[in-house]
N, C-alpha and C positions, 0 to 999 in steps of 0.2 A: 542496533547497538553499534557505534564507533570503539574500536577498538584498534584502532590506529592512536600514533602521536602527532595528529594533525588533525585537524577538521576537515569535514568533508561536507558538500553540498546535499543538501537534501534530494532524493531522486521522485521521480514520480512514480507510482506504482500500480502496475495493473491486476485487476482480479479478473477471472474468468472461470467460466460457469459449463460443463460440457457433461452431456445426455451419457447412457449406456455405450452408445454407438462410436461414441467421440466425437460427436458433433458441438460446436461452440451452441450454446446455449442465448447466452447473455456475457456480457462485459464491460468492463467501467475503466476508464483511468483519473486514475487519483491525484492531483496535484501536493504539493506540500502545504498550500492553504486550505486546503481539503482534509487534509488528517492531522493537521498541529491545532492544538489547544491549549488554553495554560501559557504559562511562563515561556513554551516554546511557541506559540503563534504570533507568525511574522518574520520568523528567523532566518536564514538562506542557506545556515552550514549548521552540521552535529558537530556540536562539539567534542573534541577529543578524550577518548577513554570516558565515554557517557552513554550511559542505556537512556532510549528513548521508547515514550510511550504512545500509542499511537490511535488513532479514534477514525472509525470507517462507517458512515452510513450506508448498511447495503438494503438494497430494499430486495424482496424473496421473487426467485428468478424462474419461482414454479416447479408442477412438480417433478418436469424431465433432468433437471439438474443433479446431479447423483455426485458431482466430485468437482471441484474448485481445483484453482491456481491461481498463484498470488507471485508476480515478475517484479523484479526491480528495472525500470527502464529507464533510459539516463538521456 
């Protein structure tokens, strides 16, 4: 969600995937052509004061994976 009064660029985002231990599991980064769909794919900026919705294919990172993280990375 932009909840600014400006637009802002889409970020890329990471998920990440980490065992009991704390160990990295698995990980992906996501681009912004990667999880826009709809009206919003192709777009380069959120637009201002606008919830965005947002579409991830994760594929299952097995069964050591016990806890995710999801980063905005810029």
């Amino acid at each position: 969600s932009n909840t600014s009064m400006f637009r802002q660029q889409f970020p890329a985002l990471e998920l990440s995937f980490r065992n009991v231990r704390g160990s990295l599991v698995a990980s992906r980064r996501f681009g912004p052509g990667e999880y826009l769909s709809g009206e919003l794919a192709g777009l380069q900026y959120i637009p201002a004061r606008t919830e965005v919705r947002l579409h991830l294919e994760i594929y299952d990172p097995g069964p050591e994976a016990v806890n995710y993280q999801m980063m905005v990375v810029r």
